[in-house]
N, C-alpha and C positions, 0 to 999 in steps of 0.2 A: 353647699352639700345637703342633701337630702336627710332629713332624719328617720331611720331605719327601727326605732325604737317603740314601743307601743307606749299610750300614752294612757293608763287606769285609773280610774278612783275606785273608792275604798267602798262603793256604793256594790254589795253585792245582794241582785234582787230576787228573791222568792216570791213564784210566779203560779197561780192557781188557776183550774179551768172551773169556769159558775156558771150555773142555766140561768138565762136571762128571764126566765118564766118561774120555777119553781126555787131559785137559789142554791141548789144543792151542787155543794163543793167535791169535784175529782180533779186527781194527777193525771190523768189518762182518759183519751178520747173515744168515744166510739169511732167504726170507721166511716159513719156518714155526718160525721163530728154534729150529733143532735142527743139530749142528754137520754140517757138512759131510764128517765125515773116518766119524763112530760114528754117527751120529744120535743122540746124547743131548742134553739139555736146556744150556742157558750159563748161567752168573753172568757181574755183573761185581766183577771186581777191581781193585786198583790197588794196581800194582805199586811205588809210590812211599814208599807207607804207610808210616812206621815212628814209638814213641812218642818218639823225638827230635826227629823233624821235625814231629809234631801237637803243640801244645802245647793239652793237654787244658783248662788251667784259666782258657787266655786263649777258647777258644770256648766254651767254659763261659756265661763274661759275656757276649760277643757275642749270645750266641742268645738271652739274658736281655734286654740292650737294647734287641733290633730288636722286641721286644715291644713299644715305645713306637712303633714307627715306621708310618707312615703307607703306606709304598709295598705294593702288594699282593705283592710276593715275599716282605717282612718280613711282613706279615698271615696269610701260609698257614703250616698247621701243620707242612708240608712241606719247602717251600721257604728257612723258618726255617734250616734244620738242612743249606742247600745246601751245603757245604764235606763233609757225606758223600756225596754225591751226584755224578753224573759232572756237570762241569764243562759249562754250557748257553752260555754267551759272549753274546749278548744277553738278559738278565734279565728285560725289557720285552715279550718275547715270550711267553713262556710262556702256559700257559691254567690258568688256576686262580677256583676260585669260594671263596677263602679256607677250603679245608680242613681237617683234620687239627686243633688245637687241642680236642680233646674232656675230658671231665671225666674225673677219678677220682674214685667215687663209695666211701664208705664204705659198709656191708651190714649192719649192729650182727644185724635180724633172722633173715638168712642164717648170718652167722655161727654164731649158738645154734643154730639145728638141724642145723649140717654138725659141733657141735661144737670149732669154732674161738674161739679169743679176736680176730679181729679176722679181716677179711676184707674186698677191695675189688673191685669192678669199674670196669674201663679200659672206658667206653661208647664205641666205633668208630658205632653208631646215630646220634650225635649229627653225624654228616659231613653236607654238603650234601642229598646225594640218599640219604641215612637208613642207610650202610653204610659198612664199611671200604676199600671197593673204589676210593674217591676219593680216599684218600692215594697210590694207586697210579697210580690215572687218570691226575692231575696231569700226572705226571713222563712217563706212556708216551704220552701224547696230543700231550705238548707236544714229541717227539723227532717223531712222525707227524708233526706239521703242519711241524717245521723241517725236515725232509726231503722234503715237498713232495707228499704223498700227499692225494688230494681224497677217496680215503674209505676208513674203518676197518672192523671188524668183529671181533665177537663170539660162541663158544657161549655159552646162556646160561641155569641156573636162575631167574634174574630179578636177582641185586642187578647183576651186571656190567653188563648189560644196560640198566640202567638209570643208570649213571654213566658207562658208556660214551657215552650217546647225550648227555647233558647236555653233557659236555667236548668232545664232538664239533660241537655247535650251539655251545658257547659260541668254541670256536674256527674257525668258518666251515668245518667239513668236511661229509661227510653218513658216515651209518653204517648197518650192514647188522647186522643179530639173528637169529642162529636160535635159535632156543629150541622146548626136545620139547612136542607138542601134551599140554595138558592138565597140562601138570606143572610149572606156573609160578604160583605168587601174582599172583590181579588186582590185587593193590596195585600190584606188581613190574611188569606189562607196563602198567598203566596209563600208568608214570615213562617209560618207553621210547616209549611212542607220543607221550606229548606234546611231548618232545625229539626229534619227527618223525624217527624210526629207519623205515626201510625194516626191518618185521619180518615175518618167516615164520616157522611154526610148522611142524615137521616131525613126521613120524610116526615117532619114533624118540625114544631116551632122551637126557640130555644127552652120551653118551660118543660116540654114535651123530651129533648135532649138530658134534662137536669134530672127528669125523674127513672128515664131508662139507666141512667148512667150511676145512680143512689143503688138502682138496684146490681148492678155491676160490681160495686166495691164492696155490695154485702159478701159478694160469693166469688171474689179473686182478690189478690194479695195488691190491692191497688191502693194509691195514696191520692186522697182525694183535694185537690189542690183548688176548687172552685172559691170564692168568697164568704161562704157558711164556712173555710175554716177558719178559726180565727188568728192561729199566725199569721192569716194575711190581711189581716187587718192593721194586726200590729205594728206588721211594716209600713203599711200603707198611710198609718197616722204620722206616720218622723215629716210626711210633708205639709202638716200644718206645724210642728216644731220649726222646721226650716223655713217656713214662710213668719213665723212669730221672729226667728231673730233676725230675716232680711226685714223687719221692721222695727230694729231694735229693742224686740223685748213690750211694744208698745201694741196692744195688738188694733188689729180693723173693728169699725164698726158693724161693715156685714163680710160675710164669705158666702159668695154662691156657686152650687155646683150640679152638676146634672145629676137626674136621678131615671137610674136606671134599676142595677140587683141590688143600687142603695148600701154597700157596703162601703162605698167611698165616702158616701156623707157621714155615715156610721162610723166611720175610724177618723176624721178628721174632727169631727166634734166630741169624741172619744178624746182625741190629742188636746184639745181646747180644753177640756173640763178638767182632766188629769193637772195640766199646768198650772190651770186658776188653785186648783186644790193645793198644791204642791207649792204654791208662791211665784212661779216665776210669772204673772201676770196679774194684773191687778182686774182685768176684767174680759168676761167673756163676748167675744164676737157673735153675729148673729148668725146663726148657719140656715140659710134659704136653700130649698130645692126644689130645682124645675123640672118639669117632663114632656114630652111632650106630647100635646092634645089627644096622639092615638095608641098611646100606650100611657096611661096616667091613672094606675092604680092607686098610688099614693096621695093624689090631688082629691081623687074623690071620696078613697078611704076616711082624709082629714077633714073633707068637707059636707061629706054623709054622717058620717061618726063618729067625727071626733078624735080617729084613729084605734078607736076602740077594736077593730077588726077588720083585717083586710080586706076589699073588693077585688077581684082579680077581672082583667080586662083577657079580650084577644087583642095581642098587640100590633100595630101597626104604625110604620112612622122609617121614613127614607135614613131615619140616622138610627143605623142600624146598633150601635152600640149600647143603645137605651131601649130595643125592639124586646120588653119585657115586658108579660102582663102580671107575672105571680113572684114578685122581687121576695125572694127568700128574708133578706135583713130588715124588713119593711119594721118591724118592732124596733129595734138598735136602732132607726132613722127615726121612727118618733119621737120615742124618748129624746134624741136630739134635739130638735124642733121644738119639745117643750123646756127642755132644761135653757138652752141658748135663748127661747124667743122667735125665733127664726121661722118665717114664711113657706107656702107652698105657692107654687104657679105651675103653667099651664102655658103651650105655644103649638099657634099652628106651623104646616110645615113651608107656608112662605114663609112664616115671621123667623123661623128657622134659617132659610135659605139666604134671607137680609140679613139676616146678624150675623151668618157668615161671610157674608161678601164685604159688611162694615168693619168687622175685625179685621178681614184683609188690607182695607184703606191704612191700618197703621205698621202692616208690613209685616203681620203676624198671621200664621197661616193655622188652622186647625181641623180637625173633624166636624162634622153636621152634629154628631151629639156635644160637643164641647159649646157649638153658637148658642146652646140653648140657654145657658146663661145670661148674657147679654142680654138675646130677649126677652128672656124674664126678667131680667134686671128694669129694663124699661119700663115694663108694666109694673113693676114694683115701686118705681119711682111716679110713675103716673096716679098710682093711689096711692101714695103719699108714705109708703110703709117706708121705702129709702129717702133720705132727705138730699139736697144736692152739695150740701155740704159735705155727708156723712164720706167717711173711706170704705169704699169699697174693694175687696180683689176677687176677679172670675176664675173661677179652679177649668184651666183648660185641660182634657184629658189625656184626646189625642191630638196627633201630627197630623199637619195637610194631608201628605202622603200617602196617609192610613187608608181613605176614600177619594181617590181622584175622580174615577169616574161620575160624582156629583159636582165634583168642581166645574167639569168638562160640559158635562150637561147643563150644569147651570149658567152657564158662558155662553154658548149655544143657544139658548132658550129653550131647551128640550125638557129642562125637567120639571116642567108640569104639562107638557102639551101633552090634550087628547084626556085631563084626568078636571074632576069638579072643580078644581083649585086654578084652571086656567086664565083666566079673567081675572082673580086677585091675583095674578104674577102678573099682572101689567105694573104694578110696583116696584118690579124688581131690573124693568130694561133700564135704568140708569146706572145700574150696577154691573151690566153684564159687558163682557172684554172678550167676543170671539174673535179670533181671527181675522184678518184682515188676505184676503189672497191679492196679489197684487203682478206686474209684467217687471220682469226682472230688470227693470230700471232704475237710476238711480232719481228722473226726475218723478217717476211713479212714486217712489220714498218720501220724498220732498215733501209733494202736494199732500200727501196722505197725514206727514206729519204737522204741517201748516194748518188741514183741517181740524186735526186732532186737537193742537193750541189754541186755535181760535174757542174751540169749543168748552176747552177748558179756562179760556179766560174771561167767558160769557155765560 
């Protein structure tokens, strides 16, 4: 029988919003959540925290427990791990479609060609609405709705966009999308429409969307749920907690993850440091971020100055998810970077389109901005910053699903014909699986498969 019970500790946390620039402590956010004193971006903190007063190995078990439990705050992958999270006082409220809980996949085939003895991927694809965006949703949608806002809003490449509007319907609000004309996956805005998002396409990039949309919430009663806020961050970190105890508590040597608005790297390295401080890990993993070659504010930021100060790029890059040139959290990723140790790379967009079709080989499907791991992983492994020993796990963000139409094209050989990059996708025909049209025979079948074996056993 099911345990119906909620399952508490005694851990109740007081939870503070700080400017990551001038330090200055408020209860309460602006509504383009940037502080009021610098205009910089907030974290939360809580200033109560100390490894005396968390007793790491009694929540340890608890969060183990509520595993068994029936109630939906114990069921989300998120809300599991509430006790790092600011303190929500009715539990019952919240909006969640049982998030966060995704696998850790082993790579065996990945591994061999990046030259590693072991290798995983943490799949974020596996969340409700096919992204990592709804570990985050969770927690930021359900602060919107207890503060009494009747509707949200979003810029948006497509995953936000699309988890936005789900937690939005699922919790009785309505939601607004702007997303830059033409530069979104139909997978992506199909999720948004049918989670009845009020959406407009604008004629402008998504950086261009972010600034129209800042000035929208100054001047309507709107709840700005993009990744400068930082409940969604908070939520968005419980998946490096749950990736810490799918390793028993032991952590990886590196974590790599795409970088795009950079708040994913930000909240997962945020979740690493919290834990080390806090005791439940004895040492901090490396957090790398990749991006990719035409949209790589951050690479050059780090590699001009030290990260001293943003460069903003015009971005361009087929994995539309990381299609960012002026990544809002770019400071919260540094700071990362330095505290962890943790690398920056850089990938073109074959190298891109290979490390998604070798991910495939082990029967795991993703987004074009989730391969970019992988291939940064390999170049990080090529100069030596990963060792082939070392543990790795690749934070995947999204689902196959999310972008087909680059699957299809890359199958095809279409997706680079007719553009500079042509010629170096001659690298890429041993990976491509178009179609086969064939005479509705069954010895037609035969031969076709006979060639197919021969070919794969030579």
């Amino acid at each position: 029988m099911t345990d119906r019970s909620p399952r508490e500790s005694n851990l109740v946390q007081k939870s503070q919003l700080r400017c990551i620039g001038c330090g200055v402590v408020s209860q309460k956010a602006e509504q383009n959540f940037r502080c009021a004193a610098c205009g910089d971006l907030l974290e939360i903190v809580y200033p109560d925290w100390n490894p005396s007063r968390v007793d790491a190995a009694t929540l340890r078990n608890l969060w183990r427990q509520r595993r068994t439990s029936g109630l939906p705050v114990d069921e989300s992958g998120v809300w599991r791990f509430r006790e790092m999270l600011p303190s929500f006082g009715d539990w019952e409220q919240i909006i969640t479609l049982r998030e966060g809980n995704t696998p850790l996949y082993e790579m065996p085939s990945c591994a061999r060609v990046a030259g590693m003895q072991q290798l995983y991927a943490k799949h974020q694809g596996m969340n409700p609405t096919g992204s990592f965006k709804d570990t985050g949703m969770t927690v930021a949608a359900s602060v919107a709705r207890r503060e009494g806002f009747r509707w949200v809003a979003c810029a948006s490449t497509g995953n936000t966009s699309a988890s936005m509007a789900a937690y939005a319907a699922r919790g009785g609000m309505r939601s607004l999308v702007l997303i830059p004309e033409g530069k979104v996956s139909w997978g992506k805005l199909s999720q948004a429409l049918d989670y009845g998002a009020l959406t407009c396409q604008l004629k402008t990039d998504f950086d261009g969307c972010m600034r129209l949309l800042n000035e929208v919430v100054q001047r309507m009663p709107i709840y700005l749920l993009n990744s400068v806020n930082p409940y969604r961050l908070e939520g968005q970190k419980t998946a490096a907690i749950e990736l810490l105890e799918q390793f028993d508590w032991q952590p990886p040597d590196h974590v790599v993850v795409p970088g795009g608005n950079l708040g994913n790297s930000s909240a997962l390295g945020k979740a690493f440091i919290e834990m080390k401080q806090l005791g439940f890990i004895p040492t901090l993993p490396r957090v790398s971020i990749i991006q990719a070659a035409g949209a790589n504010p951050l690479v050059r930021s780090m590699r001009e100055n030290g990260g001293k100060k943003l460069i903003s790029v015009q971005a361009e890059t087929a994995a539309s998810a990381i299609r960012i040139g002026n990544p809002a959290s770019w400071k919260k990723a540094v700071a990362v970077l330095q505290a962890t140790g943790g690398a920056v790379e850089q990938v073109s967009e074959v190298e891109i389109a290979l490390a998604k079709a070798e991910i495939g080989v082990d029967g795991i499907g993703c987004e074009p901005a989730s391969a970019v791991t992988f291939a940064g992983l390999k170049k990080l492994v090529k100069h030596g910053f990963v060792k082939s020993a070392d543990s790795v796990v690749l934070i995947l963000t999204g689902h196959l699903l999310k972008d087909p139409e680059f699957t299809l094209k890359f199958h095809r050989g279409d997706l680079f014909a007719g553009t500079e990059s042509e010629r170096e996708a001659d690298i890429l025909k041993p990976q491509q699986r178009a179609p086969i049209v064939l005479d509705a025979t069954v010895d037609a079948v035969i031969r076709t498969l006979k060639a197919a074996d021969h070919r794969l056993e030579t």
